[in-house]
C-alpha positions in Angstrom: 0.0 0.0 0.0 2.9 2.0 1.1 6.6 2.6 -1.0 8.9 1.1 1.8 6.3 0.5 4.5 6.2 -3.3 5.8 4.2 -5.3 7.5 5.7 -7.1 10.9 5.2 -10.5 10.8 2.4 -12.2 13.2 3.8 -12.1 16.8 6.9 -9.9 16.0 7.7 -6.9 17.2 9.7 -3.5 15.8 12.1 -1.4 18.0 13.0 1.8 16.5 15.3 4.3 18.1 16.9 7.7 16.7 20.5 6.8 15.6 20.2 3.1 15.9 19.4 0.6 13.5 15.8 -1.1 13.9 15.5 -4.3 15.6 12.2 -6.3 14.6 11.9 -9.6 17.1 9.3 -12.0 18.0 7.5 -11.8 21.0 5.1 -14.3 20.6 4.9 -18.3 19.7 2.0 -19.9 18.4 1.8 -23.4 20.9 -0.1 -26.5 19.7 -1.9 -27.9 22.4 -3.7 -30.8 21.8 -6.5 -31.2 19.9 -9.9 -31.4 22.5 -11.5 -34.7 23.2 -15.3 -34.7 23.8 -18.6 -34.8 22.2 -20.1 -32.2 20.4 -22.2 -30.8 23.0 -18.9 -31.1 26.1 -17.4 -29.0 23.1 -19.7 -26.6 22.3 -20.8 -25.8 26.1 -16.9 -25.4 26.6 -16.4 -22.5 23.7 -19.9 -21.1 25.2 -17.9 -20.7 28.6 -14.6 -19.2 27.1 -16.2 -16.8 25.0 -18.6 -15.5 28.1 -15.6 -15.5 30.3 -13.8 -13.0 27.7 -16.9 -10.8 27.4 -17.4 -10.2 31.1 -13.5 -9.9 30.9 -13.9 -6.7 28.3 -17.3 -5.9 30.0 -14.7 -4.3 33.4 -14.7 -0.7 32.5 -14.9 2.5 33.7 -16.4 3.9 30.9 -20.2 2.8 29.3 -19.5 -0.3 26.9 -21.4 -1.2 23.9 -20.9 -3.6 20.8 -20.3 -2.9 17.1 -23.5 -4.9 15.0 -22.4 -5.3 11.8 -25.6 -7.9 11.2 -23.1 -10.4 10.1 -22.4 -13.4 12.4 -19.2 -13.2 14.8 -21.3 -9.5 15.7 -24.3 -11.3 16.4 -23.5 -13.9 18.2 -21.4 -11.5 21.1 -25.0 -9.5 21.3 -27.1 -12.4 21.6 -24.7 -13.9 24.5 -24.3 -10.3 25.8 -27.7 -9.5 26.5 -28.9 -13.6 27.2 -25.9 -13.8 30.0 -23.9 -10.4 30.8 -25.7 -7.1 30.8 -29.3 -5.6 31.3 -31.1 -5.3 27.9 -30.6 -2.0 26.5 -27.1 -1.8 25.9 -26.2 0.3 23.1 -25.2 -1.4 19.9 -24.2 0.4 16.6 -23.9 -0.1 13.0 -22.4 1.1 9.9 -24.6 1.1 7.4 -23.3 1.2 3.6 -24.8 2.8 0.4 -24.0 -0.8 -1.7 -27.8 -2.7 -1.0 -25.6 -6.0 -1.4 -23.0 -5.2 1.0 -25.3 -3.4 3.5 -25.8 -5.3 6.7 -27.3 -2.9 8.8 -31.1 -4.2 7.8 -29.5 -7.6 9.5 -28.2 -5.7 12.8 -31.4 -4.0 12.9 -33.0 -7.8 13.6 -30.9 -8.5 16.0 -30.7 -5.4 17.9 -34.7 -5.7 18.0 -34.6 -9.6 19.1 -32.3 -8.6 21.8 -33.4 -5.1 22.9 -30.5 -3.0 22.7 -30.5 0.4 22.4 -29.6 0.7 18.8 -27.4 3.5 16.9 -26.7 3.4 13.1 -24.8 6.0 10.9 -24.7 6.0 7.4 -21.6 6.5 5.0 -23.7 7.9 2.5 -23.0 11.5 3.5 -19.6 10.6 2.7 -17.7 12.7 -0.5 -14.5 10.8 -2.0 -12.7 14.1 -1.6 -13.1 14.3 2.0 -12.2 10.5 2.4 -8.1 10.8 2.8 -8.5 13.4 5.2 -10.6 11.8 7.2 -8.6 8.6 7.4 -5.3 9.4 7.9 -6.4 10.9 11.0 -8.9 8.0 12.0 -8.2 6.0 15.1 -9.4 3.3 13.8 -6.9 2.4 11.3 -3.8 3.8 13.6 -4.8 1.3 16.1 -5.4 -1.3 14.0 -2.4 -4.0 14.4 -1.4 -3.5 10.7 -2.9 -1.3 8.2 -6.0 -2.6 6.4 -9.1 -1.6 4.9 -11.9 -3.1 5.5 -14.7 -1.8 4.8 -15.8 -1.6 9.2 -12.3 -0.2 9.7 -12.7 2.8 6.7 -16.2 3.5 8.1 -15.8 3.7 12.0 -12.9 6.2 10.9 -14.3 8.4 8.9 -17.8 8.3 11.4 -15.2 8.0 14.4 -16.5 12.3 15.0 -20.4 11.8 13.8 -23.3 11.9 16.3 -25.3 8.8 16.4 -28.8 8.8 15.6 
């Protein structure tokens, strides 16, 4: 994307310092445990318990939480076990909705959001000029927090809505 920008690979890190040479190292190694004995139901009941035990993990803040809908879903699945087993119904959810009727999932979040009474927030991209959109990105924190750079099409609109009120 970039003339002499690179990505790092997965689980290394890069060390720059003015007036030494970079260092790029890995921090991080992938280990193969093996592979789970049990029947489908032992399995599925243990991925139900890991994946609530990271939500109420990332539900400790000091600061209101919500969820991104995108309607597809990884998205839905974390609101339905949100509001069936962590939080009082009417968190806020939010979604991106997109002017392409094929790519637009937001008729999808606005299901689930319903089933699950959330307090739903959607933004459009449609206000949004091609002129305005490099401006709007290089200063986005989406992408600078991103672990590489990408652009997905949730990443390019939750920057450039990153300042927008919700409706």
């Amino acid at each position: 994307m970039f003339v002499g920008v690179h990505k790092l690979p997965p689980g290394h890190a890069l060390m720059v310092r003015p007036g030494e040479k970079s260092r790029v190292w890995r921090y991080w190694n992938v280990r193969y445990e093996p592979k789970l004995q049990g029947s489908e139901d032992e399995l599925t009941d243990a991925l139900e318990a890991e994946i609530l035990t990271a939500l109420r993990l990332n539900l400790k803040s000091d600061v209101p939480v919500g969820a991104f809908l995108s309607g597809g879903l990884d998205s839905s699945l974390i609101v339905a076990m949100l509001a069936r087993h962590c939080v009082s119904s009417g968190f806020p959810t939010f979604t991106l909705s997109v002017p392409h009727q094929s790519y637009d999932e937001a008729p999808y979040a606005r299901q689930v959001a319903q089933q699950y009474g959330t307090e739903h927030h959607e933004a459009s991209s449609r206000w949004m000029s091609p002129d305005r959109c490099p401006t709007r990105l290089s200063s986005g924190r989406a992408l600078r927090s991103a672990d590489h750079v990408h652009l997905s099409a949730g990443a390019v609109h939750a920057s450039i809505c990153e300042s927008r009120d919700w409706r």
